[in-house]
N, C-alpha and C positions, 0 to 999 in steps of 0.2 A: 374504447372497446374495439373501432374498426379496428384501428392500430395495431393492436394485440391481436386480433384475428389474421391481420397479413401477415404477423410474425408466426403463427401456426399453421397456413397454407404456404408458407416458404419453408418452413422445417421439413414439411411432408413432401412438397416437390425435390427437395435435397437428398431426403434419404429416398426415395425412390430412385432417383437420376442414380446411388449409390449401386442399389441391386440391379437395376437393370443394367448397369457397366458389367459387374460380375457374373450375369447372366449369359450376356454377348460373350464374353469372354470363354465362356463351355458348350457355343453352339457354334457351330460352323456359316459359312456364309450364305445371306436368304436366297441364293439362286440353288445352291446344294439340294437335291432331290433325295427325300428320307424313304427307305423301305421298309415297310412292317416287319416284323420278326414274325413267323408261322404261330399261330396261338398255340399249340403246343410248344414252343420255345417261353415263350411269353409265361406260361404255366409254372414251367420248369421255374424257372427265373424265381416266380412270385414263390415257389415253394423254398429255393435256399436264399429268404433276407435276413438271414443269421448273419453273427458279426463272422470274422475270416477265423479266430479261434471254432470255431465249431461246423464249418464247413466238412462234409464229409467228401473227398473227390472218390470221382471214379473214373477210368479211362473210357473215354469216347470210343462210342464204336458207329460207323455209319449204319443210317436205315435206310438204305436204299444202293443201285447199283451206282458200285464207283472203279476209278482206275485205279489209283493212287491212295494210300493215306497210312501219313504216320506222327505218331503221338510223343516218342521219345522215352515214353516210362518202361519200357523195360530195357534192354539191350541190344544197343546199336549192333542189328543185324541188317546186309546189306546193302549197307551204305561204304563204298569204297573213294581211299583217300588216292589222290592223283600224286602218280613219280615221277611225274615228268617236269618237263621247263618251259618256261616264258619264251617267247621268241622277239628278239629286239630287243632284249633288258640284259644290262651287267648280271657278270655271273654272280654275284655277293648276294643279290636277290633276284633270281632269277627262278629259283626252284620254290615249287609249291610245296612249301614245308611250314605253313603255317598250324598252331597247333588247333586244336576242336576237341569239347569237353561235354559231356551230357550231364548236367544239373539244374538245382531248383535255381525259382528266380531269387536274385539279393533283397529286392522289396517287394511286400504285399502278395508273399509265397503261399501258394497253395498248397498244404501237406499232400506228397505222394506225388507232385505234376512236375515233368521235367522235361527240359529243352535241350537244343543243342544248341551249344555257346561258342563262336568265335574268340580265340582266348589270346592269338596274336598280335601285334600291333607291328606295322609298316614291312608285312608279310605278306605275301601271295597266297592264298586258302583256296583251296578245290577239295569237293567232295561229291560225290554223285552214287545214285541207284536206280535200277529198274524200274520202271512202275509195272503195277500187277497184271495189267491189260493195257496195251497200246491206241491212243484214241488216235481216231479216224476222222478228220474231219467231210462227213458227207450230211446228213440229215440234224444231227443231234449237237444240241449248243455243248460249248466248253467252260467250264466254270474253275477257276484253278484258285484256291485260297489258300491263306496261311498265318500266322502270326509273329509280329516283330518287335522287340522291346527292346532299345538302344538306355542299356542299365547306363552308361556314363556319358549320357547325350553321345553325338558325335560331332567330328572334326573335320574329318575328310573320308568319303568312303563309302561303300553299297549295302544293303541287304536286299538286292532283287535276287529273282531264280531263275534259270535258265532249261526250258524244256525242250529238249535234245532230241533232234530228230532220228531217224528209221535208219539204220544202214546197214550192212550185211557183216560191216566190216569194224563195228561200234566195239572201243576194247573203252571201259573206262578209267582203269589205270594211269592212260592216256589223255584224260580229261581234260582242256586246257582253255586259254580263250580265242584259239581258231577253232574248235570242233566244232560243226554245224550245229543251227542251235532252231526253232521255228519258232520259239517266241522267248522276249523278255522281260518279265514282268517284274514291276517293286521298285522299293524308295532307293533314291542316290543324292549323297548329299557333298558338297567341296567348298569352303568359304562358304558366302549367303546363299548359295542356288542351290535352293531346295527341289528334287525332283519326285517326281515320279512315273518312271518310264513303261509304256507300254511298245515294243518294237518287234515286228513277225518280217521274218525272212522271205519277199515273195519272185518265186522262180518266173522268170521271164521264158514267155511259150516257142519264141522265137529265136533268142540266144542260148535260153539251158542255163542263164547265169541268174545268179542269186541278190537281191539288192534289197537293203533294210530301208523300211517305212516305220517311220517315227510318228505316233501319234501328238497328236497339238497338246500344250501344257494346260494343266488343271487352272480353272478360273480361283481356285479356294488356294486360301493360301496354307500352304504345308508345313508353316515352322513349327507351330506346336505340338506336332505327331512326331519330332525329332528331338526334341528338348524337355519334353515331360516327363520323361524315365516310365514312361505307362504301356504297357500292351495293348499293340493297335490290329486290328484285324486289316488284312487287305485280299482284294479281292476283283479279279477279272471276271470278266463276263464276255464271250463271244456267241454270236448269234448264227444260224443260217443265214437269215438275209442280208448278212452283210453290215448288221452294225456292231458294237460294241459299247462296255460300262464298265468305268472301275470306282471302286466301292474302297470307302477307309471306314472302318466302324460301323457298316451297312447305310453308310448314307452315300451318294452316288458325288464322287467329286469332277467327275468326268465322264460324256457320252459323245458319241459322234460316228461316221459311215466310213468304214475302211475304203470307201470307193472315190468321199469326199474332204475329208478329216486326217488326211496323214501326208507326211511329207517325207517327201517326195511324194507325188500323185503316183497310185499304184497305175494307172494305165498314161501314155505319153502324147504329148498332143499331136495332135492328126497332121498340122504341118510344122514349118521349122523353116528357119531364114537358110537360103541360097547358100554356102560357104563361098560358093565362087563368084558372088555378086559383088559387083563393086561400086564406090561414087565415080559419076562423070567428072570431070576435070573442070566441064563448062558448070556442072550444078552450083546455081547460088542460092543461100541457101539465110541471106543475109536479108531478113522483115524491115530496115530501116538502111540508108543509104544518106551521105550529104549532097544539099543539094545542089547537081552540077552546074547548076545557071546562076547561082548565087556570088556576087560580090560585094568583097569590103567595101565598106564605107572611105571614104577621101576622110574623116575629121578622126578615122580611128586611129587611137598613137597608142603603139603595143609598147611603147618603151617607158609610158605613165609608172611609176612606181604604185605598190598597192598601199604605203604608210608616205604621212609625210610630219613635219613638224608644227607642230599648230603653233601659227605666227602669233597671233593674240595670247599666248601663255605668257604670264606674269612670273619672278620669282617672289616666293612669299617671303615677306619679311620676318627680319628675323632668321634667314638663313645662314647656316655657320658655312662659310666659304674655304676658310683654312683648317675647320676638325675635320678629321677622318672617320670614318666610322666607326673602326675597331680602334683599340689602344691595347698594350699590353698590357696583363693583368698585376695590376701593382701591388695586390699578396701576396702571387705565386711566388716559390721558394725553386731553389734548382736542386733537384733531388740528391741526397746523398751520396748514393751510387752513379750518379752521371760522370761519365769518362768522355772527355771530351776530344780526346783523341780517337775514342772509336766511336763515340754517339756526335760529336760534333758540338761546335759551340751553341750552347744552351740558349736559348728563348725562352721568356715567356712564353705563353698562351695568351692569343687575344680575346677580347670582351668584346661587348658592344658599346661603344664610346657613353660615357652616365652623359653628358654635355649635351647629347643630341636626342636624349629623353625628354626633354622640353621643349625642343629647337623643334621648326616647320622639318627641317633636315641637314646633312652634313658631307662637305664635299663638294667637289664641281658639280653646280647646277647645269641641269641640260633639258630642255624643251623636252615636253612630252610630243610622243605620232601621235598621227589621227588620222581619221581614213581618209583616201586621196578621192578626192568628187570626181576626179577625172581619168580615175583610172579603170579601165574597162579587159585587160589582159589582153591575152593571143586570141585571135578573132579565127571562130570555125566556122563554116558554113552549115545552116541549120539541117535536122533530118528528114528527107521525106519518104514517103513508101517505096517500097524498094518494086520499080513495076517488073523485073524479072525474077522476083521471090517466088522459088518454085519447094517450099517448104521444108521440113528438115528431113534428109534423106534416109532410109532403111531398105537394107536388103528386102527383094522380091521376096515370097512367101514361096515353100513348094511342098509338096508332099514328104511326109518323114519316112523313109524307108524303113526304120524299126518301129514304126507305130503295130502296135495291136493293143488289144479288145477286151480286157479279162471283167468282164460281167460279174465272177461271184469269188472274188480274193477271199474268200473264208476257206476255200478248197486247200488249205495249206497240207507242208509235208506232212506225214504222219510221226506222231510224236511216241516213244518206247522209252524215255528214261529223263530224270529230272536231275538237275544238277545245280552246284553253289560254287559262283566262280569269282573272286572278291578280294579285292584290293582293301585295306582300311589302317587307318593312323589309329582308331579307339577300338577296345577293346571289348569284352565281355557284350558282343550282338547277341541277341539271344534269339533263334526260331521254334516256332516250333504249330502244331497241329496242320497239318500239312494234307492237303482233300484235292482232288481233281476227281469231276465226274460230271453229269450232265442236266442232272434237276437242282434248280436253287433252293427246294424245300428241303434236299437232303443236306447242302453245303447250311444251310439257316439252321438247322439242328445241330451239325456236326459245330458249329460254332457257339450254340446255346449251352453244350456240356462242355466247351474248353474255355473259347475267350468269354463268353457270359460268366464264367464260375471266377474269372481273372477280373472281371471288371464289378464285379458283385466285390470281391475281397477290396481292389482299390476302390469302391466307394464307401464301404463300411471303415476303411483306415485314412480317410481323408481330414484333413487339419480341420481347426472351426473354425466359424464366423470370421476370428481375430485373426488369424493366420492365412485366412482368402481375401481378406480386406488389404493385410499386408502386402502381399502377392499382386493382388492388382494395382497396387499403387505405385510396385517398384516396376511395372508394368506403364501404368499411365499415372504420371507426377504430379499432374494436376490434382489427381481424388483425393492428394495431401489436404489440399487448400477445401474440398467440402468435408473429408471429416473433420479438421479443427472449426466448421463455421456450426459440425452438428452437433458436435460436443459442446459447441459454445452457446447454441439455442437454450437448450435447458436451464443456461443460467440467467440469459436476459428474460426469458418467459419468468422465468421464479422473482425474480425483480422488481418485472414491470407488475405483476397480481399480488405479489405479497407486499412489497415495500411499504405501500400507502398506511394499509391495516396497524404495519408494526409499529409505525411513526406514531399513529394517535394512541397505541395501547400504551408506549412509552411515556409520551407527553401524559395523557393521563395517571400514569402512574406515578410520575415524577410533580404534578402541580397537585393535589387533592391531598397527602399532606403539610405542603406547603401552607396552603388555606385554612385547612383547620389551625396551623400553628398560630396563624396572622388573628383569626378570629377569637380564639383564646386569649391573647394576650391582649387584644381590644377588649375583652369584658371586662378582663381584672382592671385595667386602666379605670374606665366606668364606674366600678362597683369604689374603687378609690376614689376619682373625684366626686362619689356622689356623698359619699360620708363626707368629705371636706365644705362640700355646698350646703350640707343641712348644718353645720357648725358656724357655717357664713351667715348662713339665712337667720339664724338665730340670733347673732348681734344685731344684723340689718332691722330683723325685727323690733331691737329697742333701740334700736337709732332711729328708725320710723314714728315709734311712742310719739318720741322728745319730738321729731319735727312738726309733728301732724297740726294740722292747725293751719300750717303757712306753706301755701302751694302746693298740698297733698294733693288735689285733683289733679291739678298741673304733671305733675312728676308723674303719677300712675298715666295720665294718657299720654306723657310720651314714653316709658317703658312698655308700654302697649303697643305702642309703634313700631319702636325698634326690634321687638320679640315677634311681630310680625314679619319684619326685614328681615331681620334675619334667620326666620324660619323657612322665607321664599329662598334666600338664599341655599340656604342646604340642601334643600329640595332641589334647586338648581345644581348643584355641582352632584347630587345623590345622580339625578337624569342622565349627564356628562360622564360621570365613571362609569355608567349601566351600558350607554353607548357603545361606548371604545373597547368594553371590555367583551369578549365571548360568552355568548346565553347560555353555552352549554357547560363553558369551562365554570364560571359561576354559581351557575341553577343551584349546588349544594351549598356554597358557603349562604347567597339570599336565604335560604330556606333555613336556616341555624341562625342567623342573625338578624332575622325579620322581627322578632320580639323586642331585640335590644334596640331599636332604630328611633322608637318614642322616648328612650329614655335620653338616647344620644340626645335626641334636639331640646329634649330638656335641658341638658347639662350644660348645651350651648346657649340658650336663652338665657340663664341663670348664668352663666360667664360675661356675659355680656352685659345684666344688667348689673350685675357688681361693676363691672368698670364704669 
């Protein structure tokens, strides 16, 4: 019974270790920092968990002040396509003529909801528009969100967005990837380097010039937001004081301080190595040194070899001194086509001689090396501290002349227009619900009626059990080897509980007519020899008559005798078969022929004294 109890606390560790694989597998990583959705979103939510057939949509509209927002469901209005060209790229693809399409998604479609779709492949795409109200950055955070659904995975290629800075002189016809831009947010992906960029343009106070700081990569790893064919939300966060958060699915995959977290450091260090400093000529610069007082030894001999022959080597007997080792191969054929005018006269191929298969070896014997005791090399003089090591040299430090101070980098340019500037090998990207403004409860809603209603449909069309089991296994190859061990529980459990039971219902059912047969045909035996012994006993009887007289006493005590003997006896071998044989497989036939058992020893007594 313990036995079988570990075999059912292994079952249950098995398939647990199963779900919790597939668990991990739809949660992001434990350092990921999760945000609540507004309980009014939450709400929302709980009210459509209809399947995606009976979803009813409705275009999103923000509750609260925003700059920006667009939805795609009705008619691409002002959003304009770029005429112009690439700078530094062959003419064949050089123009931004990639094409852009407004439709529903291919899978897990929401009736009525429509995107804008990247629909070229190894084309240049630009498109841009105004935003309603141009943000400022002075007092009020920036939140800039949107959604992206890569329908045919991707290959090589972007979906970030680029917010366009303030100019007087802003044509966007002209769209391209020099137009100043003051941030760039969103996924980029080329072979395995999965990104996701967040980069702001910040103007140095002292030169007027412009340099991108790149924020540090996300700790989570990003491949499954590029390869699920699922709509992901993504989402920046800039603050006043200077820090920032980017959000995939509202769970935070990234935070850090523009002032300590980007690279290039937005401000420059305070000094900077000399240009015009140089090493002295005398700097040494060398921590160990040979030592100059140091000499050879009189008994050192640099000329000692490092091998020598080791004299006491034997050959072993039995060495073949005249085979060779190889021999030509004595099946080989010379090929049909061999020309031996232009391939040359034909050889075999050699083997390895079969003769030196048993032989110690074959060939000129020759003394093996061995390492020479007396050989000690080129003799150096040992190391010792070097006393003029005056450490490893670097320029003087001096003040940086373009150092300065910028205290609150959030102060960026001011932003008036958002744009899509995008290289890509795969096709069919799809954006779409598109929000800049400055409270996250209104961005947490505006994404509760668009990507909430997208993520409600892909979870009501999601494969079962059998289909995410699969999935995770062509994932991790191992979970092969637990589900055949959990499929295979249930039958060693059925086995080890049932087995025992079926064996004695069998045997039993197979010995219990058996026994009846045996004990039937023992009675009729019986009921024959007893009519035979009462036809015996009858002559006995008048053969008795006639002897009586002379030695009757005699005769009857010892027929008394031996009817005794041999009733011990019976009773003996009766004990002996009760023994050996099963109390339980028995118990019925004893109990049916417990009547006949005095007659038996009768029939044997009476057998017995007739002989």
């Amino acid at each position: 019974m313990h036995f079988q109890w570990d075999w059912l606390c292994l079952s249950v560790l098995i398939i647990s270790s199963v779900t919790a694989e597939i668990e991990n597998e739809e949660t992001l990583d434990a350092d990921v920092e999760v945000e609540d959705f507004d309980k009014q979103s939450q709400d929302a939510d709980v009210d459509r968990e209809k399947s995606s057939l009976e979803v009813v949509y409705q275009t999103p509209k923000p509750t609260g002040e925003v700059y920006f927002t667009e939805t795609f469901d009705r008619v691409l209005a002002g959003w304009v396509l770029s005429k112009t060209k690439k700078e530094d790229t062959d003419d064949n693809i050089s123009k931004y003529d990639g094409r852009w399409e407004v439709e529903e998604l291919k899978e897990n479609t929401v009736p009525g909801d429509r995107g804008l779709v990247l629909k070229s492949v190894a084309k240049h795409h630009a498109i841009s528009t105004m935003l309603t109200k141009a943000f400022v950055f002075d007092n009020k955070p920036l939140i800039v969100q949107y959604e992206v659904n890569f329908q045919e995975g991707i290959d090589c290629g972007g979906a970030y967005i680029k917010l366009i800075s303030s100019s007087d002189d802003l044509n966007l016809e002209y769209f391209f990837d020099k137009t100043p831009y003051t941030i760039m947010f969103g996924p980029d992906k080329c072979g395995e380097d999965y990104k996701l960029h967040f980069i702001f343009r910040h103007r140095n106070p002292k030169t007027g010039e412009y340099d991108e700081k790149h924020a540090k990569r996300p700790d989570v790893d990003l491949k499954k937001f590029y390869l699920d064919k699922k709509t992901h939300l993504y989402t920046l966060v800039l603050k006043p004081d200077d820090t920032f958060e980017m959000l995939i699915d509202q769970s935070v995959v990234s935070k850090g301080s523009l002032l300590e977290d980007m690279v290039p450091p937005v401000n420059p260090p305070k000094e900077i190595e000399d240009p015009s400093d140089k090493k002295p000529d005398d700097w040494d610069e060398r921590p160990k040194i040979p030592d100059p007082n140091a000499v050879k030894p009189d008994d050192w001999d640099e000329d000692e070899p490092s091998k020598i022959e080791d004299p006491d080597a034997v050959k072993p007997e039995g060495w073949l001194d005249d085979e060779p080792q190889y021999v030509p191969d004595p099946n080989a054929k010379k090929p049909k086509d061999w020309d031996e005018e232009m391939d040359g006269e034909w050889e075999a191929p050699q083997i390895p001689n079969p003769k030196c298969e048993t032989a110690p070896g074959c060939g000129r014997w020759v003394r093996p090396m061995k390492n020479n005791p007396n050989y000690k090399g080129k003799w150096k003089a040992p190391m010792i501290d070097n006393p003029n090591y005056q450490g490893i040299w670097s320029p003087r430090k001096i003040p940086n002349p373009d150092y300065f101070e910028d205290l609150h980098p959030f102060k960026m340019t001011t932003v008036s227009a958002v744009g899509l500037e995008l290289w890509s090998m795969t096709s069919d990207i799809y954006f779409d619900n598109f929000i800049i403004c400055s409270e996250k409860e209104v961005a947490d809603r505006w994404a509760a009626d668009g990507w909430g209603l997208k993520k409600l449909v892909a979870s009501a069309n999601e494969p079962g059990m059998f289909s995410q089991l699969v999935t995770a296994a062509e994932d991790h190859p191992w979970l092969w080897v637990l589900y055949i061990l959990t499929l295979a529980l249930p039958v060693g459990l059925g086995v080890l509980f049932c087995w025992p039971a079926k064996v004695r219902e069998i045997y039993y059912e197979d010995t219990k007519p058996i026994a009846k047969r045996e004990l039937k045909q023992e009675r009729q035996e019986l009921e024959d020899d007893e009519i035979e012994l009462e036809e015996e006993k009858e002559n006995e009887d008048i053969a008795e008559d006639e002897d009586e007289g002379e030695g009757g006493e005699d005769i009857d005590d010892d027929e008394e005798e031996e009817e005794n003997e041999v009733a011990d006896g019976s009773q003996e071998e009766g004990d002996k078969s009760n023994k050996s044989g099963s109390e339980d497989e028995m118990k019925e036939a004893d109990e049916s022929t417990s009547s006949g058992d005095a007659a038996l020893k009768s029939v044997r007594k009476r057998k017995v004294r007739k002989d």
